[in-house]
C-alpha positions in Angstrom: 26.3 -2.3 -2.1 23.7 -3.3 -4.8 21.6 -6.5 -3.6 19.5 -8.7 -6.0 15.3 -7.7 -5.3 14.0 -10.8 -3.6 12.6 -13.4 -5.8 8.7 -12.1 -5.0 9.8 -8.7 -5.6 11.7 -9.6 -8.9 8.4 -12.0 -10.3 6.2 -8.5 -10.0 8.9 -6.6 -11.8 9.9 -8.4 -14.6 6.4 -10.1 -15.4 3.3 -7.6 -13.9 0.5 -8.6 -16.2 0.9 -12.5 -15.0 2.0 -12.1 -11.1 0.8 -9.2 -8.6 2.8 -9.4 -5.2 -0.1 -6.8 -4.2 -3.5 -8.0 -5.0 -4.9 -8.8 -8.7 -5.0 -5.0 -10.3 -9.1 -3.9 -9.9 -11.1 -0.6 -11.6 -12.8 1.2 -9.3 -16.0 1.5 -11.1 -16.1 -2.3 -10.9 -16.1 -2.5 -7.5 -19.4 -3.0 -5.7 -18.5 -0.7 -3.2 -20.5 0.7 0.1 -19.4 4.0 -0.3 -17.4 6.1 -3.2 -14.0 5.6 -3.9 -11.7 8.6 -4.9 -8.5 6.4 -5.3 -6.2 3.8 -5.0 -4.2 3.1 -1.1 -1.1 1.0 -0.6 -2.1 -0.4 2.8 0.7 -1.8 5.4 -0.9 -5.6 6.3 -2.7 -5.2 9.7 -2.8 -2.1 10.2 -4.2 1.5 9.3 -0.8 3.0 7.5 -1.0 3.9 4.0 2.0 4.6 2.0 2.5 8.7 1.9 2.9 9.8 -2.2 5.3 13.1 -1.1 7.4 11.1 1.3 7.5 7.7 0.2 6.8 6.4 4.0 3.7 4.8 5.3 2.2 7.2 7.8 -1.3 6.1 10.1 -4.3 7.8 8.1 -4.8 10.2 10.9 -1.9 11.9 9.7 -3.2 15.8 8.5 -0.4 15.7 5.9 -0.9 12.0 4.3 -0.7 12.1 0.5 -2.5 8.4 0.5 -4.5 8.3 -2.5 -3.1 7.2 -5.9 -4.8 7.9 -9.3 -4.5 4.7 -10.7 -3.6 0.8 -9.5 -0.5 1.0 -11.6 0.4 4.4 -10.2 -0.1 2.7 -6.4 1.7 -0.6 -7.6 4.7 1.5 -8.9 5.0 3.1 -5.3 4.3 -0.2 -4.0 7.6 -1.7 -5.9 10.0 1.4 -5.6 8.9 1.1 -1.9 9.6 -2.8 -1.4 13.0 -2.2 -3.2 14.2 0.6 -1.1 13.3 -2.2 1.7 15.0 -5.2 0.3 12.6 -7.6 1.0 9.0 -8.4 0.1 6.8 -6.3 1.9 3.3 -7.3 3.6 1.7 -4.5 1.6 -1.9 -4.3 -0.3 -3.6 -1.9 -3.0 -6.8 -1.0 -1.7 -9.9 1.2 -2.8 -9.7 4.3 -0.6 -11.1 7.8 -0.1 -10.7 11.1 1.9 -13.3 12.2 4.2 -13.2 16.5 4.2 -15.6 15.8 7.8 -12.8 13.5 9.8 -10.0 15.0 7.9 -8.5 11.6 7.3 -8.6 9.2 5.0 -10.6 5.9 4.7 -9.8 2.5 4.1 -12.4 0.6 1.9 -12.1 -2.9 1.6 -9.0 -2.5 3.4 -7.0 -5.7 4.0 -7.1 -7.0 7.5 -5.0 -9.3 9.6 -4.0 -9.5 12.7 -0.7 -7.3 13.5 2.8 -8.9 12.5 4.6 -9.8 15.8 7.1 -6.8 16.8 10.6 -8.1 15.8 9.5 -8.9 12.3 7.4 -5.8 12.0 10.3 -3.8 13.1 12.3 -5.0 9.8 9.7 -2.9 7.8 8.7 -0.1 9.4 10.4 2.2 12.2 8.6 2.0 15.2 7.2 5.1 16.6 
């Protein structure tokens, strides 16, 4: 069954330059930021998942095989939307300036967005719990 994007997810679609349902598009080289930034993250809210480019699934950035960095905001905001639409709702997700460090083997949120966690029966509508 085909259900209508919620209307969040449908302002972001149909008008991008005017309305971004994850954070206000940025250039890195703008940023003022304390160390180097190789790319753009889609960050779960609240906590340390970024959205994996090969599997389309948010994975923790300790994960050896996380894809996380995007070459562009649009590129990330694209995942972003086809993400949130395979979800049906309006996902608590933010772009982010992000990095991989070849020390840790992981990579780093910069500027990531932080909340506190969502409460577990909401957060279980978004993500599958481990």
């Amino acid at each position: 069954m085909n259900t209508p994007d919620p209307p969040l997810l449908t302002a972001a679609l149909t008008n991008p330059t005017q309305f971004s349902l994850f954070g206000d598009p940025f250039r890195l080289e703008d940023l003022p930021l304390p160390r180097p930034a190789e790319g753009y993250a889609v960050q779960y809210l609240g906590r340390d998942w970024l959205l994996d480019r090969t599997t389309a699934a948010f994975l923790p950035i300790r994960t050896p095989r996380l894809q996380g960095l995007f070459p562009s905001f649009e590129a990330a905001r694209q995942a972003a939307l086809a993400w949130g639409r395979a979800q049906s709702g309006t996902p608590p997700l933010a772009i982010v300036p992000a990095a991989f460090d070849p020390v840790s083997e992981r990579h780093i949120l910069i500027y990531g967005v932080l909340q506190p966690q969502l409460e577990p029966e909401t957060e279980a509508v978004w993500l599958p719990l481990p």
